[in-house]
C-alpha positions in Angstrom: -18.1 0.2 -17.2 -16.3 3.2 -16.1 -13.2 2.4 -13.5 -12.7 5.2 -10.5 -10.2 6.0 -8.4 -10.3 7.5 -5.0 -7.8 8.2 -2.2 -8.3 9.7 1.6 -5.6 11.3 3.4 -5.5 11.0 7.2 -5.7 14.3 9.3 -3.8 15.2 11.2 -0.7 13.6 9.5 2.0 11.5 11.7 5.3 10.7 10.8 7.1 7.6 12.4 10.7 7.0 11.8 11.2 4.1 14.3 8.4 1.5 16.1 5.6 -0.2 15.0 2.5 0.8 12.8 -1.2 -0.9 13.8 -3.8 -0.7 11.4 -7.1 -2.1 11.6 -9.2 -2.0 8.5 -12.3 -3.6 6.4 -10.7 -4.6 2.6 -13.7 -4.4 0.3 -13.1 -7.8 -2.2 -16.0 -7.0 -5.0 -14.3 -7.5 -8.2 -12.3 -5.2 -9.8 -11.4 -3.5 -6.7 -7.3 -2.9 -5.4 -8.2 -1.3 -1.7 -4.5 0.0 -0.2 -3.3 1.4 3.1 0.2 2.6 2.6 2.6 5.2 3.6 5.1 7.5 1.5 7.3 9.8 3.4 5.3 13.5 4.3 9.2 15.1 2.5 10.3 13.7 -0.9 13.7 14.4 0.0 15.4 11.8 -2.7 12.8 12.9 -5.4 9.4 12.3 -6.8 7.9 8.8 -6.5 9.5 6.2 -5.8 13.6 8.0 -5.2 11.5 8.6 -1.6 10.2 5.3 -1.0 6.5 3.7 -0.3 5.7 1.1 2.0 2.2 -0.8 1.0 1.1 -2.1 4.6 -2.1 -3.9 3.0 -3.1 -4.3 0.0 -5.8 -6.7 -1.5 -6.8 -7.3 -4.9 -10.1 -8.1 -5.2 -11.9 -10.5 -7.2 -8.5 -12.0 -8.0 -6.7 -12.8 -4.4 -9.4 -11.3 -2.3 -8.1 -13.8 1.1 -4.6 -12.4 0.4 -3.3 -9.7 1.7 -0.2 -8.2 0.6 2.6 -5.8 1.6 5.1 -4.3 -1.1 8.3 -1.7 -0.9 8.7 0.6 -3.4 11.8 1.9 -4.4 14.3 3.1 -7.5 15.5 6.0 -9.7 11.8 6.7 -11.9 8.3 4.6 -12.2 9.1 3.2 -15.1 12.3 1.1 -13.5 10.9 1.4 -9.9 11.7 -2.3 -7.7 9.7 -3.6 -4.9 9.7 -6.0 -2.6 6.6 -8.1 -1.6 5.0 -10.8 0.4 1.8 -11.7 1.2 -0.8 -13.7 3.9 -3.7 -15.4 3.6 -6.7 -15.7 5.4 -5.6 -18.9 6.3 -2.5 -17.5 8.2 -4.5 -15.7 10.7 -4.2 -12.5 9.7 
């Protein structure tokens, strides 16, 4: 089968440098899927991904760990040596 990609920005746009960040959102967890709500700063300042940083609120990888949900930092000097951070909850933690 043929594998898609898709990706919706939010409008209007909000920047947060300090505070706290609520989302609530249905994860589809058919097969094959990798649903993501994350944020990358709205100026790359430091440079093209990931010099500027990304911050993976949720991120569930269906089919796989479709009851986990996980959150990753993304940071370094180019994608091909980029580092993150991650950790992850379960359904079972009460999200």
């Amino acid at each position: 089968g043929k594998f898609r990609s898709g990706r919706v920005d939010a409008k209007p746009q909000y920047a947060v440098k300090y505070g706290r960040v609520e989302v609530r959102a249905q994860m589809p967890s058919q097969r094959l899927t990798w649903p993501a709500i994350w944020m990358i700063p709205p100026k790359t300042v430091y440079g093209p991904w990931p010099r500027s940083g990304e911050i993976d609120i949720a991120e569930v990888r269906g089919g796989v760990e479709s009851n986990t949900v996980f959150g990753t930092i993304h940071f370094g000097m180019d994608w091909m040596s980029h580092k993150y951070i991650e950790g992850d909850r379960t359904a079972a933690d009460d999200l």
